[in-house]
N, C-alpha and C positions, 0 to 999 in steps of 0.2 A: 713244652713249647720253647722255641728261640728266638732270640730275636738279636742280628747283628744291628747295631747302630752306630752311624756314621754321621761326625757333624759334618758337615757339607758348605761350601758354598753355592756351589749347586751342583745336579745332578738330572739324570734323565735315562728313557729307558726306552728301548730300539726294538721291535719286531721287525723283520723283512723288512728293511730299510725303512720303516715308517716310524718316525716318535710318535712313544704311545704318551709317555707320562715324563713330565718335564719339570725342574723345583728352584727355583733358587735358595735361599738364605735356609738352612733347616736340618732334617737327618733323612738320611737315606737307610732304612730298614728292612735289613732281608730276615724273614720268616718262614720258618721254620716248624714243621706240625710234626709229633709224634701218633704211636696209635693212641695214647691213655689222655692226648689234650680235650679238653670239653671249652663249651661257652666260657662257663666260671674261671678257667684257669686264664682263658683271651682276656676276658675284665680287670683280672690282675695285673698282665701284663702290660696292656693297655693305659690301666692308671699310675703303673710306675713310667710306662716310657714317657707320657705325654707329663710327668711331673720331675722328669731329670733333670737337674739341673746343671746343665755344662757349658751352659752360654754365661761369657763375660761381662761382666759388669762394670762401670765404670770405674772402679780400681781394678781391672783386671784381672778379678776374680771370678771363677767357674762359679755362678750364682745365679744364673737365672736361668731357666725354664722354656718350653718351645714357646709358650703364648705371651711372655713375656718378652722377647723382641720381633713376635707375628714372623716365626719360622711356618717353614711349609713341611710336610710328610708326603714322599715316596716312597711307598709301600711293595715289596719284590716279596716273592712267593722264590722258597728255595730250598727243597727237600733235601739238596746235597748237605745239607747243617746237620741231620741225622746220620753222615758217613759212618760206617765203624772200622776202623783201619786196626782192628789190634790184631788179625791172622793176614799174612800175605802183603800185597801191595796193592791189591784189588779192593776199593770199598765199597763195601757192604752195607745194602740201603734196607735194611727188615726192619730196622728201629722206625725212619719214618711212616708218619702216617699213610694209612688207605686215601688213593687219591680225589675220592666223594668226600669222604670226614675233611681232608688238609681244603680241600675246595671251599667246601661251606664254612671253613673255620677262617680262611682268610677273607672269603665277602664279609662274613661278620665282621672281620676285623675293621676292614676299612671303612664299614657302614658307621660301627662305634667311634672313630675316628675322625669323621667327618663330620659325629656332632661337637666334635670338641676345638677343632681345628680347622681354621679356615679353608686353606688350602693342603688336599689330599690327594695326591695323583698314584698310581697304580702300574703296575706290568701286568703281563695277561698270564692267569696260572697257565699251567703245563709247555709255553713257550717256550724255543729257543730265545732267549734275549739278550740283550748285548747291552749291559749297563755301564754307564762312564756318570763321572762325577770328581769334584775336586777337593780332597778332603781337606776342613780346616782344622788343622791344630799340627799332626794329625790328630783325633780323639775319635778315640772309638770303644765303645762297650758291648759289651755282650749280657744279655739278660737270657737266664735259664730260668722255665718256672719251679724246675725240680732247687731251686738256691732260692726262692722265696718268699 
């Protein structure tokens, strides 16, 4: 599993001209599902991202955490995080997950997500979507669960 993360000021995300999922102050997080992700591997992932600590603190240090200054989560489903570009220019999507497993792994997501965070907004899987957002820092991380 992946998971791009993005501090944000905020962020939002577009189906067919319509906002689905819309964030202020918080991380904007695209996921990622392989075929070998399970429940247990999202729990992990889950309790590192909501205990990152990249928000500033009042010396301006990356030291506090999303529920520590009541950020919000926007949650993006985004298979293209599985590409494999190592033959040709063409990438290659086998690594991501089967699109039932990556579905039911990202409801769980966002279900686990919402018990810990207040506000939790979403894109809609298999969507064309059109996400915008403005990143602060910039700061951004990547969590692999194959790194641990």
């Amino acid at each position: 599993m992946r998971f791009v993360i993005q501090r944000v000021q905020h962020a939002s995300v577009t189906v067919e001209e319509e906002r689905i999922g819309n964030i202020g102050h918080g991380f904007l997080v695209l996921i990622g599902v392989s075929q070998t992700d399970t429940r247990e591997i999202a729990d992990k992932m889950i309790k590192k991202l909501i205990g990152l600590r990249i928000f500033q603190d009042e010396s301006g240090k990356t030291n506090l955490d999303l529920k520590s200054v009541n950020g919000s989560l926007l949650l993006v489903s985004q298979f293209t995080l599985y590409a494999d570009c190592k033959k040709g220019n063409r990438p290659s999507f086998i690594n991501a997950g089967d699109p039932v497993l990556a579905e039911e792994l990202y409801e769980y997501i966002i279900e686990k997500c919402r018990k810990e965070v207040a506000v939790v907004e979403h894109g809609s899987f298999g969507a064309d979507m059109k996400v915008e957002l403005l990143n602060d820092g910039p700061f951004t991380v990547i969590l692999d669960s194959d790194n641990l």
